[in-house]
GUNUDO-170357 format. One record per atom (N, C-alpha, C): residue in one letter; chain; residue number from 1; atom name; z, x, y. Coordinates in Angstrom, 1 decimal, padded with zeros to 4 digits. Layout:
REM residues N
- resn,chain,resi,name,z,x,y
- a,A,NUM,CA,Z,X,Y
...
This chain:
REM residues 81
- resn,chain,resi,name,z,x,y
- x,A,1,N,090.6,093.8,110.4
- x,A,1,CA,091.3,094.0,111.7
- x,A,1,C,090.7,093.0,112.7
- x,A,2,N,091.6,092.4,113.6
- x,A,2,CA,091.4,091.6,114.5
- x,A,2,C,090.9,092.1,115.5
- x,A,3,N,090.7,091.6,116.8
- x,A,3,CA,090.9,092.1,118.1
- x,A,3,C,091.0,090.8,119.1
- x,A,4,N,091.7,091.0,120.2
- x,A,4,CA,092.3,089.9,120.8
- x,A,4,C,090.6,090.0,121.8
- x,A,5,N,090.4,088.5,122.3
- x,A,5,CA,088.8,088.5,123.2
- x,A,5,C,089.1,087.7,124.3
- x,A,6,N,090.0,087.1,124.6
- x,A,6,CA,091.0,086.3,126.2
- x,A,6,C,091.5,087.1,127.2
- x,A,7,N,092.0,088.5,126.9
- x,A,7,CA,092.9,089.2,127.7
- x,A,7,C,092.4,090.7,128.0
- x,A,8,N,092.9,090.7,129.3
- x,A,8,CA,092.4,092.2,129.9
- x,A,8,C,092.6,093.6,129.2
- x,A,9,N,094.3,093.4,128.7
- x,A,9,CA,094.0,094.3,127.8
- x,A,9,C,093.8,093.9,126.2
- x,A,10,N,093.5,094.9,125.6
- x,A,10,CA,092.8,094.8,124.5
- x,A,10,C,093.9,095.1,123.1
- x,A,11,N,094.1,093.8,122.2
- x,A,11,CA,095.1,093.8,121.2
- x,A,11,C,094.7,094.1,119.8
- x,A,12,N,095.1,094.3,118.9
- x,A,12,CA,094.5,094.4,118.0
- x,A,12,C,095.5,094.1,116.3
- x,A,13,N,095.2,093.5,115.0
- x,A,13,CA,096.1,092.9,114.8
- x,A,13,C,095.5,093.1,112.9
- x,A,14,N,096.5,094.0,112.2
- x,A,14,CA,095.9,094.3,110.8
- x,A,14,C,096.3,093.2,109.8
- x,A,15,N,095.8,092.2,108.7
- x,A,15,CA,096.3,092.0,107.9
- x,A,15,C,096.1,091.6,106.6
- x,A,16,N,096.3,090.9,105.6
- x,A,16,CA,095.7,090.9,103.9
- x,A,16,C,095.2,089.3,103.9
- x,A,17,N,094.5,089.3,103.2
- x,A,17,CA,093.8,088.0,103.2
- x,A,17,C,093.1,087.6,101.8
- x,A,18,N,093.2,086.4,101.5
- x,A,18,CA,092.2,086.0,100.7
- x,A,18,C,091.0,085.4,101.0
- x,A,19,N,091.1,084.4,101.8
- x,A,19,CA,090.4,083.8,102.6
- x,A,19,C,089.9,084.3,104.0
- x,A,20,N,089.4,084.7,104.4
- x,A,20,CA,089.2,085.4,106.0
- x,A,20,C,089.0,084.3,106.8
- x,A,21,N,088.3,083.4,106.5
- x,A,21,CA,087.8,082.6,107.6
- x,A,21,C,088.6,081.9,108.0
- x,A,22,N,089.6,081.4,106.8
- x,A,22,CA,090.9,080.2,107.0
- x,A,22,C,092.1,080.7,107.9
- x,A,23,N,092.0,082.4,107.4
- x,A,23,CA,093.2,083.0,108.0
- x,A,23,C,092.4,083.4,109.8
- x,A,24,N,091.9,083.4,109.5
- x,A,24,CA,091.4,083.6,111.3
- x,A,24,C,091.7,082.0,111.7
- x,A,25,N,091.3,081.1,111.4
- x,A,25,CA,091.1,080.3,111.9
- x,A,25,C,092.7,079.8,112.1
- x,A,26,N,094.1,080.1,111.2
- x,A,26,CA,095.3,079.6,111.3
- x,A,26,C,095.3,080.5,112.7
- x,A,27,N,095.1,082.1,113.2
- x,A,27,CA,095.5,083.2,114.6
- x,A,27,C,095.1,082.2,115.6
- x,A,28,N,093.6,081.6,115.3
- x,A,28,CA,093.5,081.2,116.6
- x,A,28,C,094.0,080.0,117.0
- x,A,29,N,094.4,079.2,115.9
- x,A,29,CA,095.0,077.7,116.5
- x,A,29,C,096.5,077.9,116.6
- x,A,30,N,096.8,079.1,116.7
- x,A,30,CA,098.6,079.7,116.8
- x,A,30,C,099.6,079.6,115.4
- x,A,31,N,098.5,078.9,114.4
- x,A,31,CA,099.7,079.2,113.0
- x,A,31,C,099.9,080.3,112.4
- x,A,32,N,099.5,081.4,113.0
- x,A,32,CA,099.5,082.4,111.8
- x,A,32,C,100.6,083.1,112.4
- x,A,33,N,100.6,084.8,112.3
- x,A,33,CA,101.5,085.4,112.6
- x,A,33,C,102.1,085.9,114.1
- x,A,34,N,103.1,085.7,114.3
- x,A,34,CA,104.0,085.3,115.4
- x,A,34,C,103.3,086.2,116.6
- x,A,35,N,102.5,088.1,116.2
- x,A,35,CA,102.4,088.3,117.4
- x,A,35,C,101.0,088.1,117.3
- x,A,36,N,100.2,087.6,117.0
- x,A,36,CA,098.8,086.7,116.8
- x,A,36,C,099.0,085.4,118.4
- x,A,37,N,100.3,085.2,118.3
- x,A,37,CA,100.1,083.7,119.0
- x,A,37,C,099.8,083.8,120.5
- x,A,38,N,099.5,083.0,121.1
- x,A,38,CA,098.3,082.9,122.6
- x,A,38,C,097.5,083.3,122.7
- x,A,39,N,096.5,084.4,121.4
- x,A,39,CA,095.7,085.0,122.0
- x,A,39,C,094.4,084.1,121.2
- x,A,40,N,093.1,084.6,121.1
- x,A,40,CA,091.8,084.3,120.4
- x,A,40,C,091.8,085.2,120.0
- x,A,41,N,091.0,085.8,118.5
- x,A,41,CA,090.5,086.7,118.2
- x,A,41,C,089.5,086.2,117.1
- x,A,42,N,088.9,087.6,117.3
- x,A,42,CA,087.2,088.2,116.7
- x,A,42,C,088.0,089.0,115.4
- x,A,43,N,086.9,089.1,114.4
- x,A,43,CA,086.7,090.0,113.4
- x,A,43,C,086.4,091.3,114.0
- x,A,44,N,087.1,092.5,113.6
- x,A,44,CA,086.1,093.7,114.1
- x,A,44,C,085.9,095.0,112.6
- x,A,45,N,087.3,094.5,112.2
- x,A,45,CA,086.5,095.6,110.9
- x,A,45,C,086.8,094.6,109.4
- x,A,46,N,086.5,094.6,108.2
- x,A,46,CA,087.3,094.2,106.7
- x,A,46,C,086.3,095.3,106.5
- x,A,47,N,087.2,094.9,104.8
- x,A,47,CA,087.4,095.7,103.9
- x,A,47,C,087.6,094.9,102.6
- x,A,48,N,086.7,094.9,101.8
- x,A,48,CA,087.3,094.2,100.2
- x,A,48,C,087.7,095.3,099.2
- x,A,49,N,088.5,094.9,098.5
- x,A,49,CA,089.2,095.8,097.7
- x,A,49,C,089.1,094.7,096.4
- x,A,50,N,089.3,095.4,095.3
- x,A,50,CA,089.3,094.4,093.9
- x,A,50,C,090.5,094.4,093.3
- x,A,51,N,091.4,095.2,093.9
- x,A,51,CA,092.9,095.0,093.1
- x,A,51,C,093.8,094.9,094.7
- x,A,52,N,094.7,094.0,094.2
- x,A,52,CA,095.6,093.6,095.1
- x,A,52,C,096.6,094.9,096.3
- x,A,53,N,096.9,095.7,094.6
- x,A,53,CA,098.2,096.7,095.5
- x,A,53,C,097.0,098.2,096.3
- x,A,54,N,096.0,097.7,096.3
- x,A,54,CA,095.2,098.9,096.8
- x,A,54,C,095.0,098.3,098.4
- x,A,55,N,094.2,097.4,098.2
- x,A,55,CA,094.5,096.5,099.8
- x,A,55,C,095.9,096.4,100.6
- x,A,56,N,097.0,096.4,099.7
- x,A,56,CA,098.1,096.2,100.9
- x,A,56,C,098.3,097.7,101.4
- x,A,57,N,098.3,098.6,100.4
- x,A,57,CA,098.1,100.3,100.8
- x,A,57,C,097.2,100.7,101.6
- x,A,58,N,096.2,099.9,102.1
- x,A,58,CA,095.1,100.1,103.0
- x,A,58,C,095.8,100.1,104.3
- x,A,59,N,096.2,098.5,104.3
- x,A,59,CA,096.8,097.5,105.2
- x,A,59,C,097.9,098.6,106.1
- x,A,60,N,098.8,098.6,105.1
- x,A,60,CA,099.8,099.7,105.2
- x,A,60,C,099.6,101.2,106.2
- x,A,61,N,098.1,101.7,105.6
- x,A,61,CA,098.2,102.6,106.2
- x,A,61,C,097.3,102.3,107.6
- x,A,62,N,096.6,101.5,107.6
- x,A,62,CA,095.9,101.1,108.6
- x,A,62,C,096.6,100.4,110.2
- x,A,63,N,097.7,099.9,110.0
- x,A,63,CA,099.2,099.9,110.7
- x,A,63,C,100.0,100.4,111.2
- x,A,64,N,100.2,101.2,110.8
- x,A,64,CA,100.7,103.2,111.3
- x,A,64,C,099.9,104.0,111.6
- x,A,65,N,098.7,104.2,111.3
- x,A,65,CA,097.4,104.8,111.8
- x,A,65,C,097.1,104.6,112.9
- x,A,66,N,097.3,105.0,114.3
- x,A,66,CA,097.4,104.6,115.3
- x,A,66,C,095.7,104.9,115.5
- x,A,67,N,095.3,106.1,115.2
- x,A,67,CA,093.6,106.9,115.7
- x,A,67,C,093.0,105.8,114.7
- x,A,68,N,093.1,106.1,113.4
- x,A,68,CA,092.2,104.9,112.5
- x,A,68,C,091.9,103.5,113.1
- x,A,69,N,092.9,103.1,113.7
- x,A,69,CA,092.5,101.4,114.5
- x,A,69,C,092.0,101.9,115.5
- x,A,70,N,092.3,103.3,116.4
- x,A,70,CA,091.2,103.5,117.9
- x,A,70,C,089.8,103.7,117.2
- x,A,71,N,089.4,104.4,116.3
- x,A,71,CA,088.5,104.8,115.6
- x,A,71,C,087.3,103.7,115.5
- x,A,72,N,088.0,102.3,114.5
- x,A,72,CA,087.7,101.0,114.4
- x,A,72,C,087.4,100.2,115.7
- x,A,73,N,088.3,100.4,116.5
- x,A,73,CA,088.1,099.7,117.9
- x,A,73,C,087.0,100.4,118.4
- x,A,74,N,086.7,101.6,118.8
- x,A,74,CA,085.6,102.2,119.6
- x,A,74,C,084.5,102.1,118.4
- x,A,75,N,084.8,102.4,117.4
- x,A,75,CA,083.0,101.9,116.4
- x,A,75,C,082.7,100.2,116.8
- x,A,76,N,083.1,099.1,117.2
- x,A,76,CA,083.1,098.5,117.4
- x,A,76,C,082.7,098.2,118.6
- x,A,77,N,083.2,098.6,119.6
- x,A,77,CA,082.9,098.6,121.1
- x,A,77,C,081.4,099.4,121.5
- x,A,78,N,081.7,100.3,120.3
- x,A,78,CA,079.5,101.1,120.3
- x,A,78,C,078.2,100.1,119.7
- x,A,79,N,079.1,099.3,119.0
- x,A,79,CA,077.5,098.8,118.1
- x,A,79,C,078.1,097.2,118.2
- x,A,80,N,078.8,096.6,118.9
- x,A,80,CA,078.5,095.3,119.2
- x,A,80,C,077.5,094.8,120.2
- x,A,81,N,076.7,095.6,120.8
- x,A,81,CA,075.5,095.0,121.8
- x,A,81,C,074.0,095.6,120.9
């Protein structure tokens, strides 16, 4: 899970990956996905999985989980200082 770190309010942005670093790095130079574009973002949560279709079910439910991403966002906002 992403999180947007330029703007007042606070965005946040799920997705599947093989590479983490490559794929963050396409959000921030605007190639990645469309509502990714103008912002910067940070890492705030992953997750490795060993089989493919278990991670997109993650993904999936982590997307519609509206409290599970607040959940991730405020664990996040406690233990980043």
């Amino acid at each position: 899970m992403l999180k947007n770190i330029d703007r007042i309010k606070s965005k946040t942005y799920v997705g599947f990956t093989n590479n983490i670093s490559k794929r963050l790095a396409k959000h921030n130079n605007n190639k990645g996905a469309k509502s990714t574009k103008g912002y910067k973002w940070i890492v705030i949560f992953k997750k490795r999985f060993i089989y493919k279709n278990k991670a997109l079910s993650y993904e999936h439910t982590l997307k519609k989980d509206r409290k599970l991403r607040a959940s991730i966002l405020n664990d996040f906002k406690k233990y980043k200082y």
